[in-house]
C-alpha positions in Angstrom: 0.0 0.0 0.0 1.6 3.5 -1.0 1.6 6.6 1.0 -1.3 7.8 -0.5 -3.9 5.2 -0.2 -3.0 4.7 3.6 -3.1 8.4 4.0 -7.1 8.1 2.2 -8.1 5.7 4.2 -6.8 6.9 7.4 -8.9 10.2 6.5 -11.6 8.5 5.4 -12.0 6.0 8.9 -11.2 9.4 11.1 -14.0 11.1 9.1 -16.3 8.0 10.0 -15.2 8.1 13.4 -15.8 12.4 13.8 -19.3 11.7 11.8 -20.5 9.0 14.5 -19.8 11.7 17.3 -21.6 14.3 15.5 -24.5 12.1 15.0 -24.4 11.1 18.7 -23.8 15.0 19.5 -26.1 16.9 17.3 -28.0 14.4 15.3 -27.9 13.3 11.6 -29.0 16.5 9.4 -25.1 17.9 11.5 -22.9 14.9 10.3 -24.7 14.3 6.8 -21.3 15.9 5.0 -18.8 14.3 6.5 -20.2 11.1 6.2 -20.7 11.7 2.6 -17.0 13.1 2.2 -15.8 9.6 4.4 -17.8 8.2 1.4 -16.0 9.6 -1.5 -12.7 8.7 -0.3 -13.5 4.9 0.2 -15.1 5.0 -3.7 -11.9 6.7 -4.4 -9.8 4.1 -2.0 -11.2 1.3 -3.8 -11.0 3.0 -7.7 -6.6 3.7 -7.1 -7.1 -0.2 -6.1 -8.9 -1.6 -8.4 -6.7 0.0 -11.3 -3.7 -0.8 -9.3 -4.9 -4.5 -10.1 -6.3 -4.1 -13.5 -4.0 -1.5 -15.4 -6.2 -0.6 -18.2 -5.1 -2.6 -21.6 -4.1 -0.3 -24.5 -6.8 -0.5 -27.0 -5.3 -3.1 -30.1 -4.5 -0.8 -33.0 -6.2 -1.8 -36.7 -3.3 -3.8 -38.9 -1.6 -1.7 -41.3 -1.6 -5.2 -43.5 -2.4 -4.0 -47.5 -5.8 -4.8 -48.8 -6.3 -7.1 -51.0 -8.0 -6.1 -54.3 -9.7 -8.4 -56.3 
């Protein structure tokens, strides 16, 4: 794991953690935004994962191959 996907995750767990206290605090309308930032950085977590293990594949150019003419 690199530097930058501990450090979003970390953030993203301490954002859970601060948006549970809210919600205990103040209630739910309060901690709605965090949560939903603690959100985006798990989807974003997961997408740097996910293309860590699938590099996208270079799309196959056409063959340069002559035609044939009949």
């Amino acid at each position: 794991m690199k530097l930058l996907d501990a450090l979003i995750l970390s953030l993203s767990l301490a954002l859970i953690i601060v948006g549970i206290h809210q919600t205990l605090v103040n209630g739910i309308g309060s901690s709605y935004a965090i949560f939903m930032f603690a959100v985006a950085l798990l989807f974003w977590f997961q997408l740097r994962r996910n293309q860590k293990q699938n590099p996208p594949e270079d799309i196959p150019n056409k063959s340069t191959k002559p035609k044939k003419k009949n």
